[in-house]
C-alpha positions in Angstrom: 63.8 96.1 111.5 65.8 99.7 110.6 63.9 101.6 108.3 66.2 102.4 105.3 65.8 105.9 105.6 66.9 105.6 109.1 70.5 104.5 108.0 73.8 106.1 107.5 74.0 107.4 104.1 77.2 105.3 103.0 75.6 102.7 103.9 72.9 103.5 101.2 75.5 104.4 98.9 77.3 101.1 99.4 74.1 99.0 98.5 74.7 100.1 94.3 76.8 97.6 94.9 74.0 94.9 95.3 71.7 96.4 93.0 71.6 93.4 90.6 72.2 93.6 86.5 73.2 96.3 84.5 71.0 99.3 86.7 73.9 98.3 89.6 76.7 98.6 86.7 75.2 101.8 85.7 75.0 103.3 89.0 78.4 102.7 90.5 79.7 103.8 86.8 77.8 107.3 87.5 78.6 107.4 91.0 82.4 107.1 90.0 82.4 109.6 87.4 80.6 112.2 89.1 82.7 112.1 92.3 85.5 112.5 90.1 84.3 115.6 88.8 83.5 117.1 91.9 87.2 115.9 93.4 88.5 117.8 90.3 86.8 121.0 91.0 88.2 120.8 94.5 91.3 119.8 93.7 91.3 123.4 91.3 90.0 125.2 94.3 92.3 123.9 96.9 95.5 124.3 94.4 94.2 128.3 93.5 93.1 128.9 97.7 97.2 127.7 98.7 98.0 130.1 96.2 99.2 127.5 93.4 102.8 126.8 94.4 101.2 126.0 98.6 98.4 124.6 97.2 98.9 121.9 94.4 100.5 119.6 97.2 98.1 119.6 100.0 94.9 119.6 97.3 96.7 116.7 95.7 97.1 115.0 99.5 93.3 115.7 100.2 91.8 114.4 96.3 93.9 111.1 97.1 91.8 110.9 100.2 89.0 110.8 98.8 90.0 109.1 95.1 91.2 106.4 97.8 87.2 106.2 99.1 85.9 105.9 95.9 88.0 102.9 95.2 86.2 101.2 98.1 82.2 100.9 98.6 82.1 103.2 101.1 82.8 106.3 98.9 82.7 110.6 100.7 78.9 111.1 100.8 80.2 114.7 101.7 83.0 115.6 99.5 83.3 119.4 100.2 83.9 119.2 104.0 86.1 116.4 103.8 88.6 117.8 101.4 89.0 120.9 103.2 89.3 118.8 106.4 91.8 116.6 104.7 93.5 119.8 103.0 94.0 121.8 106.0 95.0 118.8 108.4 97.5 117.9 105.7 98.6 121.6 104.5 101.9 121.4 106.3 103.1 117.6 106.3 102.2 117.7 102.0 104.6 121.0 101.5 107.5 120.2 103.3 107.3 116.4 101.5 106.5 118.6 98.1 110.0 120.2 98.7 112.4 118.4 97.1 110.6 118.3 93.9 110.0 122.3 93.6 113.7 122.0 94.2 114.5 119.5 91.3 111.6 120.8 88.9 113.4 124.2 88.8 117.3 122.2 88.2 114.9 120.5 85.4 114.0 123.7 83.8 117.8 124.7 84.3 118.5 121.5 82.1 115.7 122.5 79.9 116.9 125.9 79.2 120.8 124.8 78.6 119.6 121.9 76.8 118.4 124.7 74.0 121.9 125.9 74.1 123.7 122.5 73.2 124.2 120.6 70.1 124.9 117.3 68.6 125.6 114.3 70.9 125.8 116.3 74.3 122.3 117.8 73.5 120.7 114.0 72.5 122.5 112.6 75.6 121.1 115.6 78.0 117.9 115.6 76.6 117.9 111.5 77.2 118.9 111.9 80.8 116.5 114.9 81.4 113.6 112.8 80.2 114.7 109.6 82.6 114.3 111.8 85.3 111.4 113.8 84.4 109.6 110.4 83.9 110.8 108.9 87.4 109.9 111.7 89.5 106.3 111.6 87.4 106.2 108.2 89.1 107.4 109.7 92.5 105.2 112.2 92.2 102.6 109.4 92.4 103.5 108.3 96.1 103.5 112.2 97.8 100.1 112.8 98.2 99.7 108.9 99.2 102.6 109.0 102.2 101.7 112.9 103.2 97.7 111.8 103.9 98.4 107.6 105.0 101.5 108.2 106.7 102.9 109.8 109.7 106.5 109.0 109.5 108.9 111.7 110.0 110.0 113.9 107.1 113.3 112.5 106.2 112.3 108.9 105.9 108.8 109.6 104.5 110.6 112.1 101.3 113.7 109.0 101.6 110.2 106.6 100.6 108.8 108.5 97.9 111.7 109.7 95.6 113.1 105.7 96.2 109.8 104.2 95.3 109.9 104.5 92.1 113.2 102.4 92.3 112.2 100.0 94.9 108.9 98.8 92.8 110.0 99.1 89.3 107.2 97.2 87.8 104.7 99.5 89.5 106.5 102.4 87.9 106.6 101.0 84.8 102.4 100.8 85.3 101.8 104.0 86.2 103.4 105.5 83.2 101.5 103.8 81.2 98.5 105.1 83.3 99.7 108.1 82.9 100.3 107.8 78.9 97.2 106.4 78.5 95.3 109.4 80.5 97.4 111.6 78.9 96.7 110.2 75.0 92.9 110.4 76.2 93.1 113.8 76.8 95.0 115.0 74.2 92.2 113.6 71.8 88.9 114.4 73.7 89.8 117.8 75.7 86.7 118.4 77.0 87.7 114.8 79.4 90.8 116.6 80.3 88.3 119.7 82.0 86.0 117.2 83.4 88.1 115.0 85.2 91.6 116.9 85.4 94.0 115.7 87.8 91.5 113.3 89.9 91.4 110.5 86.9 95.3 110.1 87.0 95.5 110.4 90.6 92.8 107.6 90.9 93.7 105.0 89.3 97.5 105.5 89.8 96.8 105.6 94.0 95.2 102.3 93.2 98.5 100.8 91.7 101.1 102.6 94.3 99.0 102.6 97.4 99.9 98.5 98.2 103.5 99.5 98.1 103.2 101.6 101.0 101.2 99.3 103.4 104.2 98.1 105.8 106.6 100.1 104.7 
């Protein structure tokens, strides 16, 4: 018989699952909420090493990676070299896919800015259509770090996936706003949960709504 302290160490980790009672609910509760911690701190650190603008995608790409584990029982038992491994092996593919949404953010702050300017009607009706399509690229926004770290389809069908997707599987959309409202209410009300789990919360448990859409895609 393998002694257990002979054994891979996700292994280890995977048996909270079958710890019995509430000491197993306990565990994997813990386990969850410190990995998201640490995934936020490295999401921070890879987002400030690309320099922000370079950075947010690829760190984004490489928390999914990991937020994606987490999901699973066999979680990273070595977070910190695996998100730099997933950061700089995705640093590339998650920029040029990140792209098109630098490109429409700034149009959006364009909008924003004449949207000041108007009055009446034409600034309701702008200020409608600028929040349709700040909301569906929040959704899209979902799918890019998901297709740039699962996928390795060429550029033009892979951005082509993720600014349709939100289209294509509306009642997934509609899902992850409420995700996202939900996390967003949450912080709003208990800040210091906004510093503790940043962006990893969102990104995990919206990866686990609009990661099926992309299997076979």
């Amino acid at each position: 018989m393998t002694d257990a302290r002979e054994r891979p160490r996700f292994a280890q980790t995977a048996d909270l699952a079958d710890v019995p009672g509430w000491a197993g609910v306990v565990m994997a509760v813990l386990r969850v909420v410190t990995q998201l911690v640490g995934i936020n701190l490295l999401m921070i650190a890879g987002t400030l090493a690309g320099g922000v603008v370079a950075g947010l995608a690829p760190a984004a790409s490489a928390a999914r990676a990991l937020t994606a584990r987490l999901a699973t029982t066999d979680p990273s038992t070595s977070l910190w070299r695996e998100f730099w491994s997933h950061w700089r092996a995705g640093f590339v593919r998650a920029n040029l896919l990140a792209l098109p949404f630098w490109a429409v953010g700034m149009l959006a702050v364009i909008d924003l800015w004449a949207l000041g300017a108007a009055d009446g009607a034409v600034r309701a009706a702008m200020g409608a259509a600028l929040l349709v399509v700040v909301l569906y690229l929040a959704v899209a926004l979902v799918y890019l770090p998901i297709v740039a770290g699962e996928h390795t389809d060429a550029w033009a069908p892979s951005v082509r996936f993720v600014l349709l997707a939100p289209a294509l599987f509306p009642a997934r959309g509609f899902a992850i706003l409420a995700v996202l409202a939900a996390v967003g209410v949450v912080y709003w009300f208990v800040p210091p949960l906004a510093l503790l789990f940043g962006g990893a919360l969102p990104l995990f448990l919206t990866g686990m709504l609009a990661a099926p859409a992309t299997i076979g895609r």
